[in-house]
C-alpha positions as CSV (number, residue, x, y, z in Angstrom):
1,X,210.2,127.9,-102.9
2,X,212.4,129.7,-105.2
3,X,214.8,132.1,-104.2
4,X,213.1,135.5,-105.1
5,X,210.4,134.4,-103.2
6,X,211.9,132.7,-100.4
7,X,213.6,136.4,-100.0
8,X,210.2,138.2,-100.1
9,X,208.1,135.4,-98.7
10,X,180.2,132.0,-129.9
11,X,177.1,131.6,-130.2
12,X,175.8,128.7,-127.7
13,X,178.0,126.6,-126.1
14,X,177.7,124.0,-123.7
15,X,178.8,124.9,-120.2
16,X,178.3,121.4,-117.9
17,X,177.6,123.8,-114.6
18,X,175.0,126.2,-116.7
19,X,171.3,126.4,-117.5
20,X,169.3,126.3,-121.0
21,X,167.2,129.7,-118.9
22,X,168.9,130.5,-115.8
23,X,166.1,131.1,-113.1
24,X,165.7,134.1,-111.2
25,X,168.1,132.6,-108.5
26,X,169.0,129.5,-106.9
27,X,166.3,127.1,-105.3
28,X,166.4,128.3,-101.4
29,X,169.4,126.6,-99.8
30,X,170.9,125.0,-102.6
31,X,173.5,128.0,-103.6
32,X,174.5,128.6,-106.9
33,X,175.7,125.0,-107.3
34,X,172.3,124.2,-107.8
35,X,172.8,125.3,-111.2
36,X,173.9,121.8,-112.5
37,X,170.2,120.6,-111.6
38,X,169.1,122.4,-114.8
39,X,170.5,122.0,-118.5
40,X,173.5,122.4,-120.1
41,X,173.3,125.2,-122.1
42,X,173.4,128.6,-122.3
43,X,173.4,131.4,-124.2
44,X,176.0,134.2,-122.7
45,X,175.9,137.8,-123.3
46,X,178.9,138.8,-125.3
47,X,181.5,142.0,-125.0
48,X,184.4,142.8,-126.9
49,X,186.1,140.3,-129.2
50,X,189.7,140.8,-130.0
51,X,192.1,138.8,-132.4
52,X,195.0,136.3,-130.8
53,X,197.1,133.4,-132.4
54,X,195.0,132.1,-135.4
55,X,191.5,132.2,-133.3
56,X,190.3,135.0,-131.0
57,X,189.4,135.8,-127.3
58,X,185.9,137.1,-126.8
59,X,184.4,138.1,-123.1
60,X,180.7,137.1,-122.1
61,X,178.7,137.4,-118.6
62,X,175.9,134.8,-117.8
63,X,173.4,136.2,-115.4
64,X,170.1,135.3,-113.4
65,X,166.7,136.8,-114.5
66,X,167.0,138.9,-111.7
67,X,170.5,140.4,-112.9
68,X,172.6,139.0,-109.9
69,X,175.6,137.9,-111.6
70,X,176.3,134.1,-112.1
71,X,179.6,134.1,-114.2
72,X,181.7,136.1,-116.5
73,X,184.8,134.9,-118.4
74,X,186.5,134.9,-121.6
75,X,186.1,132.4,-124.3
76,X,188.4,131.5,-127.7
77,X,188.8,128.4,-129.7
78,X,191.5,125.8,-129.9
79,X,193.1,127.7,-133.1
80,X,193.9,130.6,-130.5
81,X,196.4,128.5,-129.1
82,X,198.4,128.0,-132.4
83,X,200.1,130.6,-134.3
84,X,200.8,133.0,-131.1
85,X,203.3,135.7,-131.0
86,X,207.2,134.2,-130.1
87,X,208.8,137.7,-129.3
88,X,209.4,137.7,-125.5
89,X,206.4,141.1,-125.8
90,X,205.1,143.5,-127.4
91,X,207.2,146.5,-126.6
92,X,204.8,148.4,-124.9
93,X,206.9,148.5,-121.6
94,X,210.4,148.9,-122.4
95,X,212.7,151.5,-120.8
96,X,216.2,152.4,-122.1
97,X,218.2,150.9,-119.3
98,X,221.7,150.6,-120.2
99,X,221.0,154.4,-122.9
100,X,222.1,152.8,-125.9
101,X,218.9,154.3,-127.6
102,X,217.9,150.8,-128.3
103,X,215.8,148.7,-126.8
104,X,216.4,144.9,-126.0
105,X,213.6,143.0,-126.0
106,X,215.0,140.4,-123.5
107,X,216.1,142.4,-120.7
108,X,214.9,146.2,-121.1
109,X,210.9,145.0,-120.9
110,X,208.1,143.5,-118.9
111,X,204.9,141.9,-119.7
112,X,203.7,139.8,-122.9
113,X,201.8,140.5,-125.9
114,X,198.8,142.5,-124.3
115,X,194.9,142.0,-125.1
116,X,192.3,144.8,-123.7
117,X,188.5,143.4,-123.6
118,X,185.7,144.8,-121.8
119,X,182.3,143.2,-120.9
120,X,179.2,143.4,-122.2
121,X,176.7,145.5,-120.8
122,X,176.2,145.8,-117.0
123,X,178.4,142.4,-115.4
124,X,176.5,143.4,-112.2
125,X,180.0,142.9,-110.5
126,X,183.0,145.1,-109.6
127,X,184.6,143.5,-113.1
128,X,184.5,145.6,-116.0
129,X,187.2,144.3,-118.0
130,X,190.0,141.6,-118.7
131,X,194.0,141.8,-119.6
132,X,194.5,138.4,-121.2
133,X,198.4,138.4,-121.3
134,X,200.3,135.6,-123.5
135,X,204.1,135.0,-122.3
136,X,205.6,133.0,-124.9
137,X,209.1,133.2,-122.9
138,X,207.1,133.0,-119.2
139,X,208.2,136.1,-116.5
140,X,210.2,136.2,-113.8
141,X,210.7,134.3,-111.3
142,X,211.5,132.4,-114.2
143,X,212.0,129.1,-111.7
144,X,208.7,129.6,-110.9
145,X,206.5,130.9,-113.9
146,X,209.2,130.2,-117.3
147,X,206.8,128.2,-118.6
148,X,204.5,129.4,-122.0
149,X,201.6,130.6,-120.2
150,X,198.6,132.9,-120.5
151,X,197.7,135.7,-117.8
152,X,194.2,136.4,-117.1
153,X,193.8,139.9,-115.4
154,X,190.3,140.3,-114.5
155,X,190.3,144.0,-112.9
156,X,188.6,145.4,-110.5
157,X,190.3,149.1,-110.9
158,X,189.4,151.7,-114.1
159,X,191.8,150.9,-117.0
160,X,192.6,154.6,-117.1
161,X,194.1,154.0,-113.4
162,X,195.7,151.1,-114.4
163,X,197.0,153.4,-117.2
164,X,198.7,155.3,-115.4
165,X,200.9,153.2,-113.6
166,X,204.4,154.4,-115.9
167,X,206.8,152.4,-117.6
168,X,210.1,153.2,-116.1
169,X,214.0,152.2,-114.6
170,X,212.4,149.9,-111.8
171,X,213.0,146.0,-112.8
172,X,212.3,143.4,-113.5
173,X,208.5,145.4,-114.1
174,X,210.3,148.2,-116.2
175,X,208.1,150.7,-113.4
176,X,208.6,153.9,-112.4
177,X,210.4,153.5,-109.6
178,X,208.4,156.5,-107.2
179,X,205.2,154.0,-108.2
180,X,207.2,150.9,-107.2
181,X,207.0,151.9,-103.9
182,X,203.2,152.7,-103.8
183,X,202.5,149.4,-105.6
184,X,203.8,147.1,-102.8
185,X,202.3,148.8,-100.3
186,X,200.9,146.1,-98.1
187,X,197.1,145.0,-98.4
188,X,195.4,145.2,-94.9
189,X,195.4,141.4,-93.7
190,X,191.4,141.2,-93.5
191,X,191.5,142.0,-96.9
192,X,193.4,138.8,-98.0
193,X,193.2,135.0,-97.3
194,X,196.1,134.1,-95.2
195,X,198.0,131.9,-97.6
196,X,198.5,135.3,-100.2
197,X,202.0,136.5,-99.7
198,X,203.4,140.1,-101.3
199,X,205.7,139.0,-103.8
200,X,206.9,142.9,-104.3
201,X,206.8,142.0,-108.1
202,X,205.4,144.8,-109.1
203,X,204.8,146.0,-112.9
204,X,204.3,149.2,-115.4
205,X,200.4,149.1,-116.3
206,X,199.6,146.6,-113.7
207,X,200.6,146.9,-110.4
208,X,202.2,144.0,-107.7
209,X,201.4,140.5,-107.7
210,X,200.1,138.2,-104.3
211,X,201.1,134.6,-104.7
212,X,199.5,131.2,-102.6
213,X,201.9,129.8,-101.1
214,X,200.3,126.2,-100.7
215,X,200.1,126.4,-104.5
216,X,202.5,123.1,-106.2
217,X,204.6,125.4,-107.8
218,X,206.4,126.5,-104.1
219,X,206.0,122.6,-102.7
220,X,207.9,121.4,-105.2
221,X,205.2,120.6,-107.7
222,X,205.3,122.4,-111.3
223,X,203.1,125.0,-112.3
224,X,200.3,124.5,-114.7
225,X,197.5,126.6,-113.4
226,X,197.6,129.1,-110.1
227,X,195.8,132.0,-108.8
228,X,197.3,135.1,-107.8
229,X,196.0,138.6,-106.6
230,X,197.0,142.3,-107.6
231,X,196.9,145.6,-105.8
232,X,197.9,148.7,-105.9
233,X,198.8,151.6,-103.0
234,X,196.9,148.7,-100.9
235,X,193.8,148.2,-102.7
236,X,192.9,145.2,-104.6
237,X,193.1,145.3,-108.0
238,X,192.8,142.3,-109.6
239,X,192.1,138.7,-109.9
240,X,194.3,136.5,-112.0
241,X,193.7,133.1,-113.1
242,X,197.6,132.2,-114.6
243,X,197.3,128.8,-116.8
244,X,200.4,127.1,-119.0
245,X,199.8,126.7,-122.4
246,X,200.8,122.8,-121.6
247,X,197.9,122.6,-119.4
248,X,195.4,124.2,-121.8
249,X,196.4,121.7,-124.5
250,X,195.6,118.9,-121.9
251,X,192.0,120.1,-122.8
252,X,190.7,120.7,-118.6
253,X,187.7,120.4,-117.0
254,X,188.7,122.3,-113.8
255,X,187.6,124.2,-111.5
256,X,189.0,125.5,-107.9
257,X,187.6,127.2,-105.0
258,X,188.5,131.0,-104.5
259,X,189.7,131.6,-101.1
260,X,187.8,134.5,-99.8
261,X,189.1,137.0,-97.4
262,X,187.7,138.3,-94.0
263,X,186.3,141.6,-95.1
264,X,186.2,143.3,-99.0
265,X,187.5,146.6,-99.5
266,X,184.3,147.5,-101.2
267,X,180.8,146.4,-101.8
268,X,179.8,144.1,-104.5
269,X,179.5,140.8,-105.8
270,X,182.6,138.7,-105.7
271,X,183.3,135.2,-107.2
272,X,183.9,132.2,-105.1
273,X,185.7,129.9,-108.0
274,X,187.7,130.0,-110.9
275,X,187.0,127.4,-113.8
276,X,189.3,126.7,-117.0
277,X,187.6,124.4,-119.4
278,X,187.6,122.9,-122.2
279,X,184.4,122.5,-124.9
280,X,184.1,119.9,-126.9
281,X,181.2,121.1,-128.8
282,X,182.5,124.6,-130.5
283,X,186.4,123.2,-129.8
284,X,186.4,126.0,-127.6
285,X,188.1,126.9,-123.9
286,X,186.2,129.2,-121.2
287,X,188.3,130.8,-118.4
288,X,186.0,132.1,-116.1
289,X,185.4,133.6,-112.4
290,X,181.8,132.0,-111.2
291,X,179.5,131.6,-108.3
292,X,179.5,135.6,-107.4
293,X,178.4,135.9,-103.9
294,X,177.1,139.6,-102.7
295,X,180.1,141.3,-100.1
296,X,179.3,143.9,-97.9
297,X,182.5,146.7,-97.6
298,X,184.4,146.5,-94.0
C-alpha cells in the first residue's frame, strides 16, 4: 500500500445481461439475473448528452414495466476516447497558493476536465446525476491512481450541495480548509462494507474519497478499474466506478459485485454491481451501476 495510504489506512444497443421488453420484474426467485434468460436488446431511456474527446457521453436508465429500476449508466463511443483534453484540468478548482496572481496548473489545482449529466426522467433510485471526470495526468496518490483514467461520480447528493463544497488553500483537493474537516468526518461503520477505508482525500466540489483495500492496486497489483465511495459531514455521497484509459482500450466485458453495507442511510433502491463494457455493435462502451435492490433506511 502506498505511503499516503498506509499513513491514513444511441439508439439500441445490445446489452448481453438485458431484455428486447423488460418484464414487469424478475420470474419469482430468480433475481434480477434472470434477465439474461430474455434477449439482448434494449432500448434505454436517455438524459443529457454532453461532448468529450472526439465522441460524447450520454446517460440512460433501463427500467421494469413496473418502474423498479434495473440499471442506469452512461454510454459514449470508442471516438470518446481519442482526442481528450492533455492539460492536467480544467481550471475550475485552482487556488492561488503561493500569491503570485497566477495560477499553475500542476500544483495550485484538483480534479480533471469535468462533465455534468443528469438522467432522464424519474431513475426510480436515489441517482439523479453523473460527474464523468477525465484525468489525463491521473490524481494523487499518484503511486496509486497516475495512471490516464476516467472518474465516474454517480451522486446520490443535490448538485447544488455538491456545489457548494469551496475551492480553497486545503491540498492536494484545493478545499476550503473549514469544509476539509466536515468532509472526512467518519461514515458510521453500518453504513460501509468493512474493507472501505477513509482515505481523508478530500476535494473542492466533491467531497472525501473511501478506498477497498483488498482492491490490486494496495496488494501490489496495478490499477485498471476500482471502486471507491464518497461522503460528506458523514453521509454517503457517491458511488464511483474509477477505470484506466488502458483498460477501456482492452475493450471489457466486466462486471463486479458491489459490496453492500449493513444498514443505508436512507431508503431507496441501491445497486448491487458495477459493469464496464464494451459493444461491439454501435463501437460503443456502457459504464453502469445494475441490479438495484430496494433498502430500507436504519
Amino acid at each position: 500500500m502506498n505511503s499516503i495510504f498506509r499513513t491514513l489506512l444511441l439508439t439500441t444497443f445490445s446489452l448481453p445481461a438485458f431484455a428486447s421488453e423488460l418484464p414487469a420484474s424478475p420470474p419469482d426467485g430468480a433475481g434480477s439475473e434472470a434477465l439474461e434468460l430474455y434477449g439482448q436488446s434494449v432500448r434505454p431511456t436517455y438524459g443529457d448528452r454532453i461532448s468529450l474527446g472526439n465522441g460524447y457521453v450520454r446517460t440512460y436508465s433501463l427500467r421494469y414495466g413496473n418502474g423498479r429500476p434495473y440499471a442506469i449508466g452512461v454510454e459514449f463511443p470508442r471516438a470518446t476516447l481519442t482526442g481528450l483534453p492533455q492539460e492536467p484540468n480544467d481550471g475550475l478548482n485552482c487556488w492561488d497558493l503561493n500569491g503570485d496572481n497566477d495560477i499553475d496548473l500542476h500544483d495550485e489545482c484538483s480534479g480533471g476536465h469535468n462533465r455534468i449529466l443528469f438522467f432522464g426522467n424519474e431513475t426510480n433510485t436515489p441517482f439523479k446525476w453523473i460527474s464523468v471526470d477525465w484525468e489525463p495526468h491521473g490524481h494523487v496518490p499518484e503511486d496509486t491512481y497516475g495512471a490516464r483514467h476516467f472518474d465516474f461520480h454517480f451522486y446520490l447528493t443535490d448538485i447544488v450541495e455538491r456545489n457548494k463544497i469551496a475551492v480553497g488553500p486545503c491540498m492536494p483537493g484545493t478545499i476550503n480548509c473549514a469544509q476539509y474537516n466536515i468532509a472526512v468526518r467518519p461514515v458510521a461503520p453500518q453504513y460501509l462494507h468493512p474493507d472501505f477505508f477513509n482515505t481523508n482525500l478530500a476535494f473542492s466540489r466533491m467531497g472525501n474519497h473511501w478506498a477497498d483495500r483488498t482492491s490490486p492496486e494496495f496488494n501490489g497489483g496495478t490499477f485498471t478499474q476500482t471502486f471507491i465511495l464518497g461522503s460528506y459531514d458523514a453521509k454517503i455521497t457517491f458511488y464511483e466506478p474509477m477505470i484506466s484509459l488502458a483498460y477501456l482500450q482492452t475493450r471489457p466485458n466486466h462486471c463486479q459485485a458491489i459490496k453492500q453495507p449493513e444498514k443505508f442511510q436512507s431508503a431507496g433502491y441501491y445497486p448491487t454491481r458495477y459493469c464496464i463494457r464494451y459493444h461491439h455493435a454501435g463501437d460503443k462502451y456502457t459504464v453502469s451501476l445494475e441490479n438495484f435492490v430496494r433498502r430500507v433506511a436504519g
